[in-house]
N, C-alpha and C positions, 0 to 999 in steps of 0.2 A: 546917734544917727547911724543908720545903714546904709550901706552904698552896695549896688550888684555891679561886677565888674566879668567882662567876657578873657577869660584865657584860653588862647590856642596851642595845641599840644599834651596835654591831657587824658590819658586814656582807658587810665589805671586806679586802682586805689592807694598803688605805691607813688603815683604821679601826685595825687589828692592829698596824701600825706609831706611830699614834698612842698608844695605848694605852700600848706598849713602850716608847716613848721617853719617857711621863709618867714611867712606873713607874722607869724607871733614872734621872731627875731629881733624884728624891726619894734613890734609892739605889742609887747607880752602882755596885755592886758585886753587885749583884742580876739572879740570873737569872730570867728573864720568857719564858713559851713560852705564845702565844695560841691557843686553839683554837675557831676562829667555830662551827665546827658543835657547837650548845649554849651560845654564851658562854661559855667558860671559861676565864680567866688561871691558869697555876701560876706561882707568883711563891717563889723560894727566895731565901733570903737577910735576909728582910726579918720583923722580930718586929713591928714596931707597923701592926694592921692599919688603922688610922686613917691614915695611912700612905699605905699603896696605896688606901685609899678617897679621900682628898683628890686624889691624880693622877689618880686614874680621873676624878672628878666634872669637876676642873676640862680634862681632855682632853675632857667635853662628855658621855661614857658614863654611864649608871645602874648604878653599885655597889649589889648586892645580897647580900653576905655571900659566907664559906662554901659554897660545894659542899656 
């Protein structure tokens, strides 16, 4: 199951890479495709969205839910 999730703060592809690399921290088995234009992470893999909201924050980006 996939889930798109909006981050705010993003602007870079060094950002995109931050981001990615929280996200497979938390859950190395999870695919992560960043897409800056909009903020948007699809993050597959991964059920607890508390989750990718804790990597996101602490990678520095504003998690803002849901797409």
């Amino acid at each position: 199951m996939s889930k798109t999730y909006v981050v705010k703060g993003m602007s870079c592809g060094g950002c995109a890479g931050s981001v990615e690399q929280a996200i497979k921290a938390v859950a190395p088995a999870a695919s992560v495709e960043v897409m800056l234009d909009g903020g948007l992470v699809k993050v597959e893999g991964v059920e607890d969205d508390s989750l990718v909201q804790k990597a996101v924050e602490d990678a520095g980006f504003t998690f803002e839910g849901e797409a």
